[in-house]
C-alpha positions in Angstrom: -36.5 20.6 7.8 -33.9 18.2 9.5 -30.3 19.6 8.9 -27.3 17.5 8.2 -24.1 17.5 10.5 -21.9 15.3 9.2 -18.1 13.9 10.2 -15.6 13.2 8.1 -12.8 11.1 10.0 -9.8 9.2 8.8 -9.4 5.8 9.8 -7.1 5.9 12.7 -10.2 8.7 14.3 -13.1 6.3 14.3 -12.1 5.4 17.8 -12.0 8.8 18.7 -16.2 8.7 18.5 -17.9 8.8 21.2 -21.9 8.1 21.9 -21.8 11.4 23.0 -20.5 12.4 19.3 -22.9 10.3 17.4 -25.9 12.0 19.2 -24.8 15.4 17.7 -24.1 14.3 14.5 -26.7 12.8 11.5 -23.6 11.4 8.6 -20.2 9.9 9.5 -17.8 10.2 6.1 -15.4 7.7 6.6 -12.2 8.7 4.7 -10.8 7.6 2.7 -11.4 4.1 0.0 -9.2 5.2 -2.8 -9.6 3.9 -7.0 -7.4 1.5 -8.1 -7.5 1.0 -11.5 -11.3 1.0 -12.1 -12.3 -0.7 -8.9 -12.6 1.1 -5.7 -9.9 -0.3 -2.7 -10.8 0.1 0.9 -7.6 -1.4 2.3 -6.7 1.6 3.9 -10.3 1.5 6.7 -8.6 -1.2 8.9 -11.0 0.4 11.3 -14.4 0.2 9.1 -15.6 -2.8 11.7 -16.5 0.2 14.4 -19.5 1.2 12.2 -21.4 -1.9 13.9 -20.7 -0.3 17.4 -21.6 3.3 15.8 -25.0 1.9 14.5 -26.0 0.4 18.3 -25.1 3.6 20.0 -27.1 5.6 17.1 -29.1 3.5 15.0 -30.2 6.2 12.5 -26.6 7.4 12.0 -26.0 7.6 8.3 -22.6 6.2 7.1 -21.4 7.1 4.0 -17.8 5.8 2.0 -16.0 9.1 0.8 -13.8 8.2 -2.0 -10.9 10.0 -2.8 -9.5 12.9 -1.0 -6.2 15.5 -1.8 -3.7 13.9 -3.7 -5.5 10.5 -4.9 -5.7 9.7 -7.8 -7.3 7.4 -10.4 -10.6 9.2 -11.2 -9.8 11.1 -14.8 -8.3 8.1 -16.0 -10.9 5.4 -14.3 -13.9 7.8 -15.9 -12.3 8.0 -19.1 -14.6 5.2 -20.5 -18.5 4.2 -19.8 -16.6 0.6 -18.8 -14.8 2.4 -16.2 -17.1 3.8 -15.0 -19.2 1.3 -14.6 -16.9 -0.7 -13.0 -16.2 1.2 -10.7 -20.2 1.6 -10.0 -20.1 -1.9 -9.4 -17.4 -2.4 -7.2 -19.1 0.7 -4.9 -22.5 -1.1 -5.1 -20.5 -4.1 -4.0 -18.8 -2.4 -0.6 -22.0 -0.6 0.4 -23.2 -3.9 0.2 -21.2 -5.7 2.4 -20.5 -3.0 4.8 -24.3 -2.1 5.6 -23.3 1.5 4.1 -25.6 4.1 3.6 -23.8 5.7 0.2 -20.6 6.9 -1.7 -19.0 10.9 -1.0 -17.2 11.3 -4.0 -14.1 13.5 -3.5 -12.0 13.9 -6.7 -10.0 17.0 -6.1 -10.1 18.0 -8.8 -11.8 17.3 -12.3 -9.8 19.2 -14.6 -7.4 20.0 -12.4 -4.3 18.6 -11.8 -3.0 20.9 -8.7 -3.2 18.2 -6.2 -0.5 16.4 -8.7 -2.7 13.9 -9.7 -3.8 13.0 -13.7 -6.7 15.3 -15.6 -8.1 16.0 -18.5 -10.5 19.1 -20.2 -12.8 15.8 -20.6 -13.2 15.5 -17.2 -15.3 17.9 -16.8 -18.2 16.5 -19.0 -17.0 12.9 -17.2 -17.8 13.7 -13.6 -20.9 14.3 -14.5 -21.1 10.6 -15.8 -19.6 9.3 -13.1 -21.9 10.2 -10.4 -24.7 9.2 -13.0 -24.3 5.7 -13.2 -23.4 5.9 -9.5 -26.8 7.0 -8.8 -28.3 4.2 -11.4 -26.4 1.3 -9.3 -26.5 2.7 -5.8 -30.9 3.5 -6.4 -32.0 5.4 -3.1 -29.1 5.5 -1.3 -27.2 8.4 -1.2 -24.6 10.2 -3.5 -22.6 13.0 -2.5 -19.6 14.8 -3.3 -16.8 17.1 -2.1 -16.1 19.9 -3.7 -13.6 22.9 -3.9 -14.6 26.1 -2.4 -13.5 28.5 -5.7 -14.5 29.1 -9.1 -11.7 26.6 -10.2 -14.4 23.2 -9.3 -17.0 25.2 -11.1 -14.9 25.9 -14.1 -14.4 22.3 -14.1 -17.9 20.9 -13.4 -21.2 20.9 -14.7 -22.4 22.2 -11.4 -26.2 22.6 -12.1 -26.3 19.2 -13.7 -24.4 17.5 -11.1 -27.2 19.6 -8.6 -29.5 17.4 -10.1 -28.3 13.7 -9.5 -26.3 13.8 -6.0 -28.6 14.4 -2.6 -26.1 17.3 -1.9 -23.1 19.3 -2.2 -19.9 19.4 0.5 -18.4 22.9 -0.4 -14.8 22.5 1.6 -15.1 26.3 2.9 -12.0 25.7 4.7 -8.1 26.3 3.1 -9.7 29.0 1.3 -6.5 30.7 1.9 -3.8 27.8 2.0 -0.5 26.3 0.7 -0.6 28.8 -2.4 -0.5 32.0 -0.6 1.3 34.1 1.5 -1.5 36.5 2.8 -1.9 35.4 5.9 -5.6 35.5 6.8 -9.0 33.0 7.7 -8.7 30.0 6.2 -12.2 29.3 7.1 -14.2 32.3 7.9 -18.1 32.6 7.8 -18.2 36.3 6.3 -15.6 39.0 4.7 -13.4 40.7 7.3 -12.8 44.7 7.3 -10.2 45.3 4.4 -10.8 41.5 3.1 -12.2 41.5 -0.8 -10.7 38.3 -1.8 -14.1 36.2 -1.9 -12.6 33.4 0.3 -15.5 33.1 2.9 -18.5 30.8 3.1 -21.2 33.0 2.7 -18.7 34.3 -1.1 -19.1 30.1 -1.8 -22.4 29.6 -1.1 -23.4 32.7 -2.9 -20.9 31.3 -6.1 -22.4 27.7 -5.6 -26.2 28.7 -5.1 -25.5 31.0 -8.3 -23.9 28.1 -10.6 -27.0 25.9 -10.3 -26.9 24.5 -6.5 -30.3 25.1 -4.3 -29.3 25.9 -1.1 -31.2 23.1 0.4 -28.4 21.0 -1.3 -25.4 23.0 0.4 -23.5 21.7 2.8 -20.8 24.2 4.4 -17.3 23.0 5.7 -15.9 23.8 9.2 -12.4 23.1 10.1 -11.3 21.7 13.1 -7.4 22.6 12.6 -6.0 25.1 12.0 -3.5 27.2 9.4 -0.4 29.0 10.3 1.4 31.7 9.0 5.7 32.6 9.9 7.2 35.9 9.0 4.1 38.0 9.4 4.7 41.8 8.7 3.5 42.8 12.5 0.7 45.1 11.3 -3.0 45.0 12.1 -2.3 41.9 14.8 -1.1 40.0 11.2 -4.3 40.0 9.7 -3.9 39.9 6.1 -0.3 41.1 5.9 2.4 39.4 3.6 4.3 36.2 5.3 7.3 35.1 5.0 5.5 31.1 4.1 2.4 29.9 2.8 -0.3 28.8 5.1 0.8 25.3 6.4 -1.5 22.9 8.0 -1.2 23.8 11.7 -2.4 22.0 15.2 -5.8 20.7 15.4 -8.2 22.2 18.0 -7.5 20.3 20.9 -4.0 21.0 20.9 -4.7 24.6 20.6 -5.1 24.8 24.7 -4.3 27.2 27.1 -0.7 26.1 27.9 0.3 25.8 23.8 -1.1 29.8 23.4 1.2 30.4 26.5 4.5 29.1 25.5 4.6 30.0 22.2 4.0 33.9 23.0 -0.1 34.0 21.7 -2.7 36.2 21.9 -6.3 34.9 21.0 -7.8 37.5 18.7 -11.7 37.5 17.3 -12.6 39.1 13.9 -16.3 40.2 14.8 -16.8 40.7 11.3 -16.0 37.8 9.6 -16.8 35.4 12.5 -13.3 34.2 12.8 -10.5 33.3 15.7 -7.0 33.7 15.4 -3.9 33.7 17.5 -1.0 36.3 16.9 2.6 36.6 18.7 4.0 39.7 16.6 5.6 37.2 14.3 3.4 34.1 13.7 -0.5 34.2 12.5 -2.8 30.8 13.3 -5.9 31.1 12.0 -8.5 28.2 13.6 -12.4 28.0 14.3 -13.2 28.5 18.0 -17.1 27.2 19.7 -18.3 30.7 19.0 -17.3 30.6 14.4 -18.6 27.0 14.7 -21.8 28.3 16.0 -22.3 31.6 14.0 -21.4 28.6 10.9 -24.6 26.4 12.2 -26.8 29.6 12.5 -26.2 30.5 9.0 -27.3 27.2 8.1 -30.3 27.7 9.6 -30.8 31.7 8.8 -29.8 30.7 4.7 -31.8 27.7 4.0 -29.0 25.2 4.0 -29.0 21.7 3.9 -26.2 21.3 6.7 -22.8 21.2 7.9 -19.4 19.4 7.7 -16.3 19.3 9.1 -13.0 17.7 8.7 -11.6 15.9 10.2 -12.6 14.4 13.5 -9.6 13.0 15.3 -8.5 16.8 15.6 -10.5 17.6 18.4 -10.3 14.9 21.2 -11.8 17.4 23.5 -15.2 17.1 22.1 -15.9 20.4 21.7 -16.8 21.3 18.7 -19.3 18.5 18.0 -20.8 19.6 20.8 -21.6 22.6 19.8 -22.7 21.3 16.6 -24.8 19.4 17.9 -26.3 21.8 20.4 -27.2 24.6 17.7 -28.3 22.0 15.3 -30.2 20.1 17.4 
């Protein structure tokens, strides 16, 4: 069975793609259109015309809208009503359409939840549901996807099993597992559960939650990141490994800036947690956790090893060296 790689790149990183890139990958993502009122608004993919180069250089490259993204808004209100709804259907259909795409990513983060500051509602829960319903009525055989939270909270707030049933697969974001909200420093993105670690925040703990809730693994697409997630004011135990910061975990460099000469000036020392498949960097005060070519493979043999339908990653602009796809691409074939 074929298994899905797939890119999810903001506009100003299409040009970032190379033939080289395309070759390794089966989906590109392009993030992000937005909902506006109950019409979907792609102003913000100035860039969208490079699909036509994308589809020469790989004709059988899958390109798919994701809608939506942290901090947009629009979906608990626009799905509020079977006229919204549909509307918004439409106005999908109608892009795909135009745009030669291959299908809508739907990436409402998060139904029920307002924690990314946008509007929800307990009936969200119920609406979602709906939603990708009538977008799999308009859109027929092409596909529907979404994005979805790696914790219990999406569950909570989705009818998971149901919504197993209508999209072709499920994105679990296995990345910012630990984030903005906590002061543990740790993997934002590991593949396993490191010595001392019982918090649940890996990807095999999702897919395991996910697989349980109604999801076949065939469905189940795991996230890699390719940035990474810093921690100040670590208490210098244990190389910072799950010690208390002094901030949250901030959205840090993206992999190609992590080079040789950015470990060296800022003190670093790369670290690798051979038990939860994990790289990190450490300089007795500061803790960057990042995925490295060796957790990006271990990520793509699971796939294979568990059944899965694929892998992810966000977001491509933030390695310009290439690397990661590459590898991607190599273990996935």
């Amino acid at each position: 069975m074929q298994k899905y790689a797939l890119a999810y790149a903001m506009n100003d990183s299409l040009p970032v793609f190379t033939k080289e890139d395309l070759n390794c990958l089966t989906h590109i993502n392009l993030a992000f259109g937005l909902v506006k009122g109950n019409e979907l608004d792609m102003s913000m993919l100035t860039n969208i015309g490079m699909t036509e180069k994308f589809r020469q250089w790989r004709p059988e490259i899958k390109i798919i809208l994701s809608v939506g993204g942290w901090g947009a808004g629009g979906f608990s209100e626009m799905s509020m009503t079977a006229e919204g709804r549909e509307s918004f259907a439409r106005s999908c259909l109608e892009a795909v359409e135009r745009f030669g795409l291959d299908g809508i990513d739907i990436d409402w983060e998060y139904p029920c939840s307002s924690q990314a500051g946008v509007a929800s509602d307990p009936k969200d829960r119920e609406n979602f549901t709906l939603l990708l319903k009538v977008l799999r009525e308009r859109l027929g055989s092409r596909s529907v996807s979404i994005a979805a939270g790696a914790g219990e909270y999406f569950i909570e707030g989705t009818e998971l099993a149901k919504v197993a049933d209508i999209v072709d697969y499920v994105q679990i974001m296995t990345y910012d597992m630990r984030n903005g909200s906590m002061n543990e420093a740790g993997h934002h993105a590991a593949l396993r559960a490191g010595a001392g670690d019982s918090s649940g925040l890996s990807t095999v703990d999702m897919v395991e939650l996910f697989h349980k809730a109604g999801v076949p693994l065939g469905k189940l697409i795991i996230g890699a990141a390719f940035y990474s997630r810093k921690w100040d004011g670590v208490e210098d135990k244990n190389n910072g490994l799950l010690q208390h910061a002094s901030t949250t975990g901030q959205g840090g460099s993206g992999y190609s800036d992590i080079t040789g000469e950015f470990i060296a000036q800022g003190g670093y020392r790369k670290y690798w947690d051979e038990q939860a498949g994990a790289a990190y960097l450490w300089n007795g005060s500061t803790f960057i956790s990042y995925e490295d070519p060796e957790a990006i493979a271990l990520k793509c043999r699971y796939v294979k090893e568990a059944g899965l339908g694929g892998i992810m990653y966000w977001e491509h602009g933030c390695d310009r060296t290439h690397t990661l796809v590459g590898m991607i691409g190599r273990e996935l074939g």
